[in-house]
C-alpha positions as CSV (number, residue, x, y, z in Angstrom):
1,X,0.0,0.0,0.0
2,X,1.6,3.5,-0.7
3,X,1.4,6.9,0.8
4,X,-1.7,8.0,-1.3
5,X,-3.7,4.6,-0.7
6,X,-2.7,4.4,3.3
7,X,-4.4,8.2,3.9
8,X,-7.3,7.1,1.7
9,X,-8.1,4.2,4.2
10,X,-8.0,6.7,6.7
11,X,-10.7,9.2,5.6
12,X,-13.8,7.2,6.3
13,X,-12.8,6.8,10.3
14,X,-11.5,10.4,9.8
15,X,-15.0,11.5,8.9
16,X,-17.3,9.6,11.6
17,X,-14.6,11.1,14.2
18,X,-15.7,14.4,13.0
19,X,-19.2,13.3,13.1
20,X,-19.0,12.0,16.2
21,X,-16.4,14.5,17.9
22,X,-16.1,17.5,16.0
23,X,-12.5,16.9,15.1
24,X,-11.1,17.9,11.7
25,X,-10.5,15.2,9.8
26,X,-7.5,16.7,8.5
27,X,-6.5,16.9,12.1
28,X,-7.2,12.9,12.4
29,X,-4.7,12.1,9.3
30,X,-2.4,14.6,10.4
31,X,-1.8,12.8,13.4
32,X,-1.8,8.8,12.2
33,X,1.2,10.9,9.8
34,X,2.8,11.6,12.8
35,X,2.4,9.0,14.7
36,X,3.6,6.9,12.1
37,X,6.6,8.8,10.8
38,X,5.7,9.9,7.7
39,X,3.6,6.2,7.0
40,X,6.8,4.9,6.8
41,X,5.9,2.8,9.9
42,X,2.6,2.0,9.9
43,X,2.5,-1.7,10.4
44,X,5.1,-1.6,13.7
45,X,3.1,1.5,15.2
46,X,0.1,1.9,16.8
47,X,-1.7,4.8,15.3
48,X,-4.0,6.4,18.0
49,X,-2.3,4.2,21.2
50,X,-4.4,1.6,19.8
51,X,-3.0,-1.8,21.7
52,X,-3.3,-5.5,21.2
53,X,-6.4,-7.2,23.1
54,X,-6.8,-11.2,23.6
55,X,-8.5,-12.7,20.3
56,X,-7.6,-9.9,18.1
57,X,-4.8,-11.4,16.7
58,X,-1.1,-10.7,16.4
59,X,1.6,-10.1,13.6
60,X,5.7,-10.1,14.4
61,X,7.8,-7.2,12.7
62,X,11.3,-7.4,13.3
63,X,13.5,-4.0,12.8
């Protein structure tokens, strides 16, 4: 997935947050960029603190 594809992805969650919160959407994106330096990380990071729960699943990423 590239740059263009991973911010696409992002928009619809973007736009209920804004719905739901009031929080720009461009405010939403800007932050998973940040969070995940530039998208270049976006597998090993957890955008939003988001943290692994039992039964969800796990992958391994080495660095």
């Amino acid at each position: 997935m590239d740059k263009t594809q991973i911010i696409e992805s992002l928009i619809p969650g973007a736009l209920l947050s804004y719905e739901k919160y009031k929080i720009l959407p461009s405010l939403t994106i800007a932050q998973a960029i940040l969070e995940t330096g530039r998208l270049q990380y976006v597998k090993g990071n957890n955008i939003f603190g988001i943290k692994w729960t039992e039964g969800s699943g796990y992958e391994v990423l080495f660095s």
